[in-house]
C-alpha positions, 0 to 999 in steps of 0.5 A: 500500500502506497501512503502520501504524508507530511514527514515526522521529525524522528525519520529525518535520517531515513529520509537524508539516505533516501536522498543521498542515494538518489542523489549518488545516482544522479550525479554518476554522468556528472562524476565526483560523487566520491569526492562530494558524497560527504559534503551531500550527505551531510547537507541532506542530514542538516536539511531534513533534520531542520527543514522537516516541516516542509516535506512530503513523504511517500511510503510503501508497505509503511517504508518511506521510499522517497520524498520531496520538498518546498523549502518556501512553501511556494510553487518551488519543488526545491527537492525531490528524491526517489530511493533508486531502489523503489523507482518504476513503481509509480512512486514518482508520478503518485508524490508528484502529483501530491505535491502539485496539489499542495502547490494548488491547494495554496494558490499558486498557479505554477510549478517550477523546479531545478534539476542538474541539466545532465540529469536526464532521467529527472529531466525526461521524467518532469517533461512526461508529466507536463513540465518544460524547460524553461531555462539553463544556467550555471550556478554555484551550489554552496551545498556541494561547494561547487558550480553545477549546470542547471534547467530550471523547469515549470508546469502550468497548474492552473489554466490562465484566464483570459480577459476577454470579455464574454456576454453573461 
């Protein structure tokens, strides 16, 4: 059974695995995981142990198999992690979803997120779930303590209404 919530303090370490090993898949085309991988766990362990609140978790069989992030509380999905051994399952597309809908829920009417540009699996994965690139940039990652390619990306949420006028 699949289960969407919003995480608990206690698993903040469970959660900080999940995305460092997420995270060590992603980076393989980039290199270096080895070299950073100290610096990115202990950035998702200060992350999770103190930004807790603001993350949604999705759990199977009562495991949290991944979990995603809105430091803000905005449109912003700042983080977004599948652990690699639970991908393929729908886990991806279902905590999406949720997100998305907390997104809504709170008035916006976007959602945009960054990813590494040679990321492509998150990229492939966003753009068949209706996000589109919206633009490419170079910008230093103080967690990794380095510079990264990034593409940012956005999905409309709501439909723009039109101003035009229309009889009653």
């Amino acid at each position: 059974m699949v289960t969407i919530r919003k995480a608990r303090q206690e698993e903040a370490d469970i959660l900080a695995e999940i995305g460092l090993r997420a995270w060590q898949k992603a980076m393989i085309p980039v290199g270096g995981t080895a070299d950073m991988a100290d610096n990115a766990r202990n950035a998702f362990l200060r992350f999770t142990r103190d930004g807790w609140i603001c993350i949604t978790v999705i759990e199977k069989s009562g495991h949290p198999s991944g979990w995603a992030a809105r430091e803000e509380l905005d449109e912003a999905i700042t983080d977004f992690w599948i652990d690699p051994d639970s991908e393929g399952q729908g886990l991806g597309t279902a905590l999406l979803g949720a997100v998305e809908a907390e997104i809504r829920d709170a008035g916006f009417g976007e959602a945009v997120l960054e990813t590494h540009a040679r990321n492509q699996d998150a990229v492939d994965f966003f753009r068949a779930r209706g996000f589109a690139v919206q633009w490419l940039s170079i910008v230093y990652n103080p967690k990794l303590d380095r510079d990264l390619e990034t593409v940012g990306m956005r999905k409309i949420l709501v439909p723009q209404q039109d101003d035009l006028y229309a009889p009653h």
